[in-house]
DRENMAR-523913 format. One record per residue: residue number from 1; residue in three letters; x, y, z of N, C-alpha, C in turn. Coordinates in Angstrom, 3 decimals. Example, Ala and Ser with C-alpha at 12.3 -4.5 7.8 and 13.67 -1.06 7.14 Angstrom:
REM residues 2
@seq 1, type Ala, nc1 13.190, nc2 -5.690, nc3 7.800, cac1 12.300, cac2 -4.500, cac3 7.800, cc1 13.200, cc2 -3.300, cc3 7.800
@seq 2, type Ser, nc1 12.850, nc2 -2.250, nc3 7.080, cac1 13.670, cac2 -1.060, cac3 7.140, cc1 12.900, cc2 0.030, cc3 7.870
This chain:
REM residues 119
@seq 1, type Unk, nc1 0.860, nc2 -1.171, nc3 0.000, cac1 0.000, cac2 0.000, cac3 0.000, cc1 0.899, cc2 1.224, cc3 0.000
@seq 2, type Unk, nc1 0.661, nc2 1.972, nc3 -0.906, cac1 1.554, cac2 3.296, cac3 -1.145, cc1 0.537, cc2 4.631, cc3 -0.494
@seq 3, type Unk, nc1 0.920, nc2 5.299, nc3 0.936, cac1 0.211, cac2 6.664, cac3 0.694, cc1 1.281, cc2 7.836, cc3 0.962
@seq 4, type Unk, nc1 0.009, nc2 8.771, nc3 0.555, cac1 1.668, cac2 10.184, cac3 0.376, cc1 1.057, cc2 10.828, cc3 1.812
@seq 5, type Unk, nc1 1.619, nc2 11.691, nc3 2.537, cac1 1.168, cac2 12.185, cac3 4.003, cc1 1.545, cc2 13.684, cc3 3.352
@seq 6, type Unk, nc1 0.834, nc2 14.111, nc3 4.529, cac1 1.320, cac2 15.728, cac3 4.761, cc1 2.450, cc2 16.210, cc3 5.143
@seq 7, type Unk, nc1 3.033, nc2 17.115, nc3 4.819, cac1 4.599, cac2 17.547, cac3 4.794, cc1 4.538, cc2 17.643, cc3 6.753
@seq 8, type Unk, nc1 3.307, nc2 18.333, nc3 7.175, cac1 3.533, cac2 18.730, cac3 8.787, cc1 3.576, cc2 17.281, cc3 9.462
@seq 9, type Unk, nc1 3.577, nc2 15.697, nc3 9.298, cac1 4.121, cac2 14.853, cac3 9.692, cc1 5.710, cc2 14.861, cc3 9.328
@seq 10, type Unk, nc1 6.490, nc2 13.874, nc3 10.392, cac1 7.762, cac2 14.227, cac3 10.912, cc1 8.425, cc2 13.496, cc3 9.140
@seq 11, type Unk, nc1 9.319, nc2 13.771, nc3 9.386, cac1 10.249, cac2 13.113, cac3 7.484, cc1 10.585, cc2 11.747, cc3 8.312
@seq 12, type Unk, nc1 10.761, nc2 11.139, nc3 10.044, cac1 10.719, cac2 9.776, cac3 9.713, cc1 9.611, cc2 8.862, cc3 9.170
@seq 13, type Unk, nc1 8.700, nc2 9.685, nc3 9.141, cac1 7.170, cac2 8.642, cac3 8.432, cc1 7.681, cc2 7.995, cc3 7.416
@seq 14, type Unk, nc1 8.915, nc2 8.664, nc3 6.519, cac1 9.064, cac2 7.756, cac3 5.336, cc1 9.995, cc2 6.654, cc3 5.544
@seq 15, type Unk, nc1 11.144, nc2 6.844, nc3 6.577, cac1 12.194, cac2 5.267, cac3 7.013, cc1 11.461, cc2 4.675, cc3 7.926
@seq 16, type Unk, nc1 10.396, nc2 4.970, nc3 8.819, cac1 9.545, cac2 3.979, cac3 9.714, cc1 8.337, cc2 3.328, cc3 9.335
@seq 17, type Unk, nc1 8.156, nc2 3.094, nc3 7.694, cac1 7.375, cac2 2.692, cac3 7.833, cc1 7.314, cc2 1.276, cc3 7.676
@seq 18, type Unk, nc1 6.371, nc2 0.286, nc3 8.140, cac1 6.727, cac2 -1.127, cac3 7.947, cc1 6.659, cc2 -1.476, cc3 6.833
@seq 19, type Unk, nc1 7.010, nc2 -3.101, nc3 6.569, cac1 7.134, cac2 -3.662, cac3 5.710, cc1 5.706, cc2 -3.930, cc3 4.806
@seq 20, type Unk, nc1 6.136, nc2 -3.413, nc3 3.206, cac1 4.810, cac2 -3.418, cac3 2.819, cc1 3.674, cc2 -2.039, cc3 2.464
@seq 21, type Unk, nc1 4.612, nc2 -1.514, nc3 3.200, cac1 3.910, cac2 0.240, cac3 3.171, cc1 4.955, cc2 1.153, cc3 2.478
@seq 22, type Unk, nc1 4.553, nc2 1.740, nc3 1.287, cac1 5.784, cac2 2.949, cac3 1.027, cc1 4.926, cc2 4.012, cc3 1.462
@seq 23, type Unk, nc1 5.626, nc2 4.696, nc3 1.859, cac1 5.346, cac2 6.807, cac3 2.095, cc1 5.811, cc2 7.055, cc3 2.051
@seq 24, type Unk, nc1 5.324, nc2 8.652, nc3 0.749, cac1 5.721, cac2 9.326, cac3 0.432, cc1 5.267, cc2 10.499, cc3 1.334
@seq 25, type Unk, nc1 6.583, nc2 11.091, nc3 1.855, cac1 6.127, cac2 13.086, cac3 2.072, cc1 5.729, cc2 13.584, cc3 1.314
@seq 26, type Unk, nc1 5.151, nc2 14.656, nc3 1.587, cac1 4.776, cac2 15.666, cac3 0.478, cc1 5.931, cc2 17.105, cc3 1.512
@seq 27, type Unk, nc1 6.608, nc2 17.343, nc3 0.293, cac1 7.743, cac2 18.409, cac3 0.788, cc1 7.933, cc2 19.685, cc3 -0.332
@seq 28, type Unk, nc1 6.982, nc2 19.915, nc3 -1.191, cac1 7.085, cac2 20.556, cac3 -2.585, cc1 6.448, cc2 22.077, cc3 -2.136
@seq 29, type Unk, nc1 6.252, nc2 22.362, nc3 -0.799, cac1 5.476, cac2 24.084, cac3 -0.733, cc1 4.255, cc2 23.428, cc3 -0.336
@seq 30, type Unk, nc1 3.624, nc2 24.580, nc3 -0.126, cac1 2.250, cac2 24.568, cac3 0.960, cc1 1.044, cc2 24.603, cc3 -0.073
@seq 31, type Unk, nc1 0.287, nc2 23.906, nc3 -0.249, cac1 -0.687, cac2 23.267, cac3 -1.692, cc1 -2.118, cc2 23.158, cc3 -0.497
@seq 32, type Unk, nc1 -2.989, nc2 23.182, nc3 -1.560, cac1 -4.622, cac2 23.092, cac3 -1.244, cc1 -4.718, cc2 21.364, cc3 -0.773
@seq 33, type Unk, nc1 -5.404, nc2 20.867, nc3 -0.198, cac1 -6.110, cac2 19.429, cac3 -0.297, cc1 -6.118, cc2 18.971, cc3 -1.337
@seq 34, type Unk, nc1 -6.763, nc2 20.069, nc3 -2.173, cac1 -7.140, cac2 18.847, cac3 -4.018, cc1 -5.805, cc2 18.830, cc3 -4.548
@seq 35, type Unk, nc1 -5.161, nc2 19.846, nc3 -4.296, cac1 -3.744, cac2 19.389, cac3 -4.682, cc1 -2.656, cc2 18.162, cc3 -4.452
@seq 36, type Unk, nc1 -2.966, nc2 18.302, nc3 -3.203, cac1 -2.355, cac2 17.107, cac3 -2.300, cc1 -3.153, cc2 15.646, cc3 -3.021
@seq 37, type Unk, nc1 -4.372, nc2 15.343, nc3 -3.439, cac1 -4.776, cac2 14.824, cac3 -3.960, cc1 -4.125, cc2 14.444, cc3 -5.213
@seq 38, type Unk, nc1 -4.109, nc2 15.080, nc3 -5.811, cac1 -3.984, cac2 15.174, cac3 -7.311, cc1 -2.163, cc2 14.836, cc3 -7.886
@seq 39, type Unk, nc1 -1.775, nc2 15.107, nc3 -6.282, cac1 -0.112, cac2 14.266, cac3 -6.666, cc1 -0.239, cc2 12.940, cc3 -6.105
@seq 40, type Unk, nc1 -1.052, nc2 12.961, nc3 -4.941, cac1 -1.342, cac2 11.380, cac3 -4.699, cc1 -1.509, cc2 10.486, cc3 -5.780
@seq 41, type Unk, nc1 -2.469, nc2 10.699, nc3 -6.580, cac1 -2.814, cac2 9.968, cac3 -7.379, cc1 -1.779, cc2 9.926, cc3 -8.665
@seq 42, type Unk, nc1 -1.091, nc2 10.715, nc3 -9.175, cac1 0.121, cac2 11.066, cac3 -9.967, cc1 0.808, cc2 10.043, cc3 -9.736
@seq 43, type Unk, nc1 1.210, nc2 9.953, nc3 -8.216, cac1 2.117, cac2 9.151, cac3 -7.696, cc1 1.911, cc2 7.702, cc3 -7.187
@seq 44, type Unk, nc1 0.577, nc2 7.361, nc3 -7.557, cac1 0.195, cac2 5.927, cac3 -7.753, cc1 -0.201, cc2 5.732, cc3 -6.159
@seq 45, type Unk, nc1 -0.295, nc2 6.608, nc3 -5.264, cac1 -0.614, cac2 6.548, cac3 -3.697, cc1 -2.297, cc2 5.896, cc3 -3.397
@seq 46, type Unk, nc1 -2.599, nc2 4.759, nc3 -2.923, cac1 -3.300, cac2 4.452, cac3 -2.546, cc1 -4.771, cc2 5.385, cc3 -1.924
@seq 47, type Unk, nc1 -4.073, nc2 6.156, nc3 -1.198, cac1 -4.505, cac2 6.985, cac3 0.154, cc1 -3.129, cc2 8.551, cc3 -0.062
@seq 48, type Unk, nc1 -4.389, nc2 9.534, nc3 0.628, cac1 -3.809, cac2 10.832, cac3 0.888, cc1 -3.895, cc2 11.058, cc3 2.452
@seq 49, type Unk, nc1 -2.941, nc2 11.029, nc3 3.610, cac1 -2.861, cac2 11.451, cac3 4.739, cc1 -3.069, cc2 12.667, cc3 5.412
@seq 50, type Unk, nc1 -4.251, nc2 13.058, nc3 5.936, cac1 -3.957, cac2 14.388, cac3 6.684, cc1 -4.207, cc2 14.229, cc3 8.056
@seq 51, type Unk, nc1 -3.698, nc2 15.528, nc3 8.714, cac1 -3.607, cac2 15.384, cac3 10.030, cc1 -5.245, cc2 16.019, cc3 10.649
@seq 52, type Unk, nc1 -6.587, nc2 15.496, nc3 11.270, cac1 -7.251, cac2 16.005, cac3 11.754, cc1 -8.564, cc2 15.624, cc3 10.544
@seq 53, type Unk, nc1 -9.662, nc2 15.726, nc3 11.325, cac1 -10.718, cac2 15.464, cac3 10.361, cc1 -11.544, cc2 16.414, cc3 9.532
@seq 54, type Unk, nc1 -10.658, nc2 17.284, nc3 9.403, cac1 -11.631, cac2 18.218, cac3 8.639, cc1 -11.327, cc2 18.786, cc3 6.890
@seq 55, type Unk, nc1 -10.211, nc2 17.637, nc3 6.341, cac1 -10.296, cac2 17.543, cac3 5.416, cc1 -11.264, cc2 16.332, cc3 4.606
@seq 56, type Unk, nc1 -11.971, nc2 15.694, nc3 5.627, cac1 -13.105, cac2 14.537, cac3 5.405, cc1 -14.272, cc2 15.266, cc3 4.995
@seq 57, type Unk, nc1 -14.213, nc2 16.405, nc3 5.639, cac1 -15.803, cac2 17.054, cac3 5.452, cc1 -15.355, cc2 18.388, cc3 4.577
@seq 58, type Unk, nc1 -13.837, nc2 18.558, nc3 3.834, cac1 -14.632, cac2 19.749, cac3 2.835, cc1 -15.347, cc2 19.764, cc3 1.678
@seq 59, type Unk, nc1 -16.130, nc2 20.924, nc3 1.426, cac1 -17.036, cac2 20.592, cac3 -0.237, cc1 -16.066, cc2 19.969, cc3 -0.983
@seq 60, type Unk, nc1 -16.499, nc2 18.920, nc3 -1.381, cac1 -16.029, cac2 18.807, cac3 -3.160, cc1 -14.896, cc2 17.964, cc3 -3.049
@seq 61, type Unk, nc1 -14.574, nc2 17.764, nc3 -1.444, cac1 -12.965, cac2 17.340, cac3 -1.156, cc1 -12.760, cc2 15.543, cc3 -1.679
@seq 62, type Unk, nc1 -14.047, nc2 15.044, nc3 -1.105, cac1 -14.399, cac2 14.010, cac3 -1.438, cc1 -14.825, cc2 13.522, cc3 -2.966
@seq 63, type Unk, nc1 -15.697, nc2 14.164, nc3 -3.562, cac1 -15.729, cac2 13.648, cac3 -4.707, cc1 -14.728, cc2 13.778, cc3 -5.661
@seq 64, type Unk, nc1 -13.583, nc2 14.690, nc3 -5.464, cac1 -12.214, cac2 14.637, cac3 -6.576, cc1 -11.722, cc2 13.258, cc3 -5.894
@seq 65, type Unk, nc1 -11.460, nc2 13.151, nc3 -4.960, cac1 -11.202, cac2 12.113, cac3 -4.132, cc1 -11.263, cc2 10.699, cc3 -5.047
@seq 66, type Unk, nc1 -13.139, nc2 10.439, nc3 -5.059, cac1 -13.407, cac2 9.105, cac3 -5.678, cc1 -12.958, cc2 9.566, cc3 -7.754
@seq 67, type Unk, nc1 -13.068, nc2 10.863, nc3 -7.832, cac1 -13.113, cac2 10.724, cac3 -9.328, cc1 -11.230, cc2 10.398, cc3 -9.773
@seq 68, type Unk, nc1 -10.248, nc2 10.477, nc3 -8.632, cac1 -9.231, cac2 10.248, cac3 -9.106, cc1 -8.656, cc2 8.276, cc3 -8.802
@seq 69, type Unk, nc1 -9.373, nc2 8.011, nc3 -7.718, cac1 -9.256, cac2 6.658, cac3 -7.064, cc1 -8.668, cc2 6.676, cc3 -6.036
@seq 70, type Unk, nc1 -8.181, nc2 7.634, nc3 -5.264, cac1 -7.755, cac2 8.294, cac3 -4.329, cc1 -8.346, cc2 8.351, cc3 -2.982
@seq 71, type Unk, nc1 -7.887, nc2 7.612, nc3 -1.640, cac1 -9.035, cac2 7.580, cac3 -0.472, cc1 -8.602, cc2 9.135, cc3 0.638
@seq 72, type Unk, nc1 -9.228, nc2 9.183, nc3 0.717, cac1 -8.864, cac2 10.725, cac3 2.226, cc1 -8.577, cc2 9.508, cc3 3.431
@seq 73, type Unk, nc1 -7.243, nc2 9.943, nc3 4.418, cac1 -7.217, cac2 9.531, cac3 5.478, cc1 -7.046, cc2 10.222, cc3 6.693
@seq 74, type Unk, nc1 -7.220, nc2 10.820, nc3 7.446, cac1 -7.650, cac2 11.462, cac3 8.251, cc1 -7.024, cc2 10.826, cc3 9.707
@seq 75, type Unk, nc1 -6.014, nc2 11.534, nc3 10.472, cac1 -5.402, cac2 10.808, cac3 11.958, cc1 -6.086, cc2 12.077, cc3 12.776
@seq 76, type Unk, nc1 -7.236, nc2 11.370, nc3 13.543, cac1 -8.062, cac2 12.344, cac3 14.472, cc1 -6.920, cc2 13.169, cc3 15.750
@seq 77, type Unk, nc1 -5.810, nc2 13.509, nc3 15.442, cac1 -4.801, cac2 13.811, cac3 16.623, cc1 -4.218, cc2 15.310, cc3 16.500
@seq 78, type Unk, nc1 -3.430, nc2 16.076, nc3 17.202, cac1 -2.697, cac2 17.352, cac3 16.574, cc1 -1.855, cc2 17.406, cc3 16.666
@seq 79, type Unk, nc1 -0.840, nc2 16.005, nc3 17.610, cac1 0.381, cac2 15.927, cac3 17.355, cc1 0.567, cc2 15.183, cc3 16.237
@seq 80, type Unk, nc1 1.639, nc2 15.575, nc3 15.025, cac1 2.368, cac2 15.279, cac3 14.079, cc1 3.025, cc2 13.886, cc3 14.555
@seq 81, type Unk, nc1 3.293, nc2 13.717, nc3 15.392, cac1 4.334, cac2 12.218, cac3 16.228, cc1 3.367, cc2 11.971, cc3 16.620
@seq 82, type Unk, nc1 2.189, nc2 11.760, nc3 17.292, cac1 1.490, cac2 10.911, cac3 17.205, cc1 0.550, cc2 10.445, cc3 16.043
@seq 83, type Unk, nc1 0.618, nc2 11.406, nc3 15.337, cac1 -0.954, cac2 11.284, cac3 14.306, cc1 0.321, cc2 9.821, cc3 13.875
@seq 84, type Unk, nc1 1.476, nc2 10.316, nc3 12.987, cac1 2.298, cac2 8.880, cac3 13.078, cc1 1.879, cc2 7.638, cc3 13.543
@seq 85, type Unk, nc1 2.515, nc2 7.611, nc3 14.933, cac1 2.075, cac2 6.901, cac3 15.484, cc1 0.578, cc2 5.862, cc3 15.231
@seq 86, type Unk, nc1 -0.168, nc2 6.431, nc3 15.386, cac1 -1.060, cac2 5.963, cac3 15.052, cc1 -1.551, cc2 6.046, cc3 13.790
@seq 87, type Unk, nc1 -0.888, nc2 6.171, nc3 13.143, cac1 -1.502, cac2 5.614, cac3 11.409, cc1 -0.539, cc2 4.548, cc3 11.689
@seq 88, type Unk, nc1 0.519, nc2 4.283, nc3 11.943, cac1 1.277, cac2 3.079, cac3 11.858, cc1 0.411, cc2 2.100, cc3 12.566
@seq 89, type Unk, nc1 0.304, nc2 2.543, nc3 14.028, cac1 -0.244, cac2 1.082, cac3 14.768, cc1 -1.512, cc2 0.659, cc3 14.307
@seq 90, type Unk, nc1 -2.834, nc2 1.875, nc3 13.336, cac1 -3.141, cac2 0.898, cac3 12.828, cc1 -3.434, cc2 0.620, cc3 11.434
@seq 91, type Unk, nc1 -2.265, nc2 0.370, nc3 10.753, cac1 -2.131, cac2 0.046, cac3 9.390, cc1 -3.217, cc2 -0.325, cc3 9.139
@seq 92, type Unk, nc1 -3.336, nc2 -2.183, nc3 9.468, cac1 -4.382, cac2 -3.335, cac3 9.720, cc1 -5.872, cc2 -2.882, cc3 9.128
@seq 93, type Unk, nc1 -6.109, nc2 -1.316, nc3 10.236, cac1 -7.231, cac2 -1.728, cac3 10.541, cc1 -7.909, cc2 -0.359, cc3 9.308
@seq 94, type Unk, nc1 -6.979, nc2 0.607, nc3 8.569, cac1 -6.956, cac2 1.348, cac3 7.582, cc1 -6.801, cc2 0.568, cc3 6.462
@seq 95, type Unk, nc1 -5.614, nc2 -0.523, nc3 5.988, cac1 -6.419, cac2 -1.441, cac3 4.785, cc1 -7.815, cc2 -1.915, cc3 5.158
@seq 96, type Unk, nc1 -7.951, nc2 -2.648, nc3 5.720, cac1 -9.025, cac2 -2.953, cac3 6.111, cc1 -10.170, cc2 -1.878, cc3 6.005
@seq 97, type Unk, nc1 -10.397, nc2 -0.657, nc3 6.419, cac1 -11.356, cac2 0.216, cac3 6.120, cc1 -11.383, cc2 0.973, cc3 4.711
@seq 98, type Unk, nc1 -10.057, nc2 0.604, nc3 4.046, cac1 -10.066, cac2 1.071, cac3 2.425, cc1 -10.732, cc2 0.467, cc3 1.801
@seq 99, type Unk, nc1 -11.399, nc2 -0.779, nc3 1.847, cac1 -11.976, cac2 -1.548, cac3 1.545, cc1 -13.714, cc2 -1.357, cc3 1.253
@seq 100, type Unk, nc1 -14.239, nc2 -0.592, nc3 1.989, cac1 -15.298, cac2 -0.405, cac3 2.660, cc1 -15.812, cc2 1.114, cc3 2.120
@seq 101, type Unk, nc1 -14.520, nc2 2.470, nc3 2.001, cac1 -14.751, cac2 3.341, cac3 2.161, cc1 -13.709, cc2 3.987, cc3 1.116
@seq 102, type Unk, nc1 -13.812, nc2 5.202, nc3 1.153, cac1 -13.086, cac2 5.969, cac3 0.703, cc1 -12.574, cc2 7.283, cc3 1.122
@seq 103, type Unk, nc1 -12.824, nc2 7.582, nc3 2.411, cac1 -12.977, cac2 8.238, cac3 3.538, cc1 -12.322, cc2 6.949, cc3 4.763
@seq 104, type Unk, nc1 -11.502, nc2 7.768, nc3 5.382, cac1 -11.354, cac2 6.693, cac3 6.664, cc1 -10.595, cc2 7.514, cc3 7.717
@seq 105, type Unk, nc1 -11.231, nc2 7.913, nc3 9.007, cac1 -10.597, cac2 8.161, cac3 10.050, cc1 -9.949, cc2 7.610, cc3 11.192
@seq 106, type Unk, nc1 -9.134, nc2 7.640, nc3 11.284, cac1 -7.889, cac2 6.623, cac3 12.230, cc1 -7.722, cc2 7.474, cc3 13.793
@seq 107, type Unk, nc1 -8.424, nc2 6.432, nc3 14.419, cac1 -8.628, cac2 7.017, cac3 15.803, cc1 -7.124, cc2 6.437, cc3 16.697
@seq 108, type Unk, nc1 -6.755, nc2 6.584, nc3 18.115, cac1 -6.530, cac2 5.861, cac3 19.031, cc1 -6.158, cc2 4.300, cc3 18.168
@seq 109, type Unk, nc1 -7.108, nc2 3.759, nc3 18.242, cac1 -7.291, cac2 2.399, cac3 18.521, cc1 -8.288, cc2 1.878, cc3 17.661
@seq 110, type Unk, nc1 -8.304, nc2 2.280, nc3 16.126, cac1 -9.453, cac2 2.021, cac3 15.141, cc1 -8.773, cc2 3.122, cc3 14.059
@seq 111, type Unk, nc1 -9.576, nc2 2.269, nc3 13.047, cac1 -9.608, cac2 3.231, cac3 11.616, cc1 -11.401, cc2 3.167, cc3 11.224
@seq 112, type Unk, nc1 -11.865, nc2 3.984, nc3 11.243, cac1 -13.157, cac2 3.698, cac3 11.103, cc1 -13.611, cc2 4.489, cc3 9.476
@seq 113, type Unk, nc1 -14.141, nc2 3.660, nc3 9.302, cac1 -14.541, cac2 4.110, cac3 7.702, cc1 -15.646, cc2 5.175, cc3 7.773
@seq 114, type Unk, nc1 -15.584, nc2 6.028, nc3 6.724, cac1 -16.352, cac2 7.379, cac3 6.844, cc1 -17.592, cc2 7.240, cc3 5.511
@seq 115, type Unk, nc1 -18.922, nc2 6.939, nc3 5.998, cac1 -19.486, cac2 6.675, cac3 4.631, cc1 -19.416, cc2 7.893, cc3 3.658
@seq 116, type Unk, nc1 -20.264, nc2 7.815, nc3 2.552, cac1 -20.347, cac2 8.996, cac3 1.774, cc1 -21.432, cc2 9.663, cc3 2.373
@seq 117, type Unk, nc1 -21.541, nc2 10.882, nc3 1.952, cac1 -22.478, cac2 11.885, cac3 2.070, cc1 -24.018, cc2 11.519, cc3 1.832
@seq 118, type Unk, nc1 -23.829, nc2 10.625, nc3 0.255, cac1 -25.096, cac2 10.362, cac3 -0.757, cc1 -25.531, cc2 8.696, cc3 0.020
@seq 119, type Unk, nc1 -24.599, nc2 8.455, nc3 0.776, cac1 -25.491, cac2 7.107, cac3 0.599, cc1 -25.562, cc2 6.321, cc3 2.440
């Protein structure tokens, strides 16, 4: 599973991640969401990482989202070392909710899938 993260996670996100996972930073200047999107998908990234849930709920954020194949992931935290943290510990349970969703917020101790709006 390939995803690209937000530049404000730490630059070890890309040597810690386990086996099986590439990440990519995003380190290119300070860009919109759909932007961040739109290299995700460039870059063959599974999933786009942000820190906090409120790139889940902007207009429109979501449907470029599904029109590129691209999932939003979302680490409900405001530390940068932890949001980490916990996208790592739970990999598992974020494949697992890619599955389901295209939207997925990664709590603590869960990745919980975010339905759509429409359905």
């Amino acid at each position: 599973m390939k995803l690209l993260v937000d530049a404000i996670l730490p630059e070890t996100v890309v040597t810690e991640a386990p086996p099986g996972v590439e990440v990519l930073r995003w380190s290119e200047g300070d860009v919109s969401d759909e932007d961040l999107l739109r290299a995700g998908a460039r870059q063959g990234a599974r999933g786009v990482v942000f820190l906090d849930r409120r790139s889940l709920y902007q207009p429109g954020l979501r449907e470029v989202a599904a029109q590129l194949g691209v999932a939003l992931v979302a680490v409900e935290v405001n530390d940068p070392v932890e949001a980490k943290e916990r996208l790592f510990q739970n990999l598992d349970h974020v494949r697992n909710a890619l599955t389901m969703s295209e939207a997925v917020l990664v709590l603590a101790h869960e990745a919980r899938p975010i339905p759509s709006s429409s359905g």
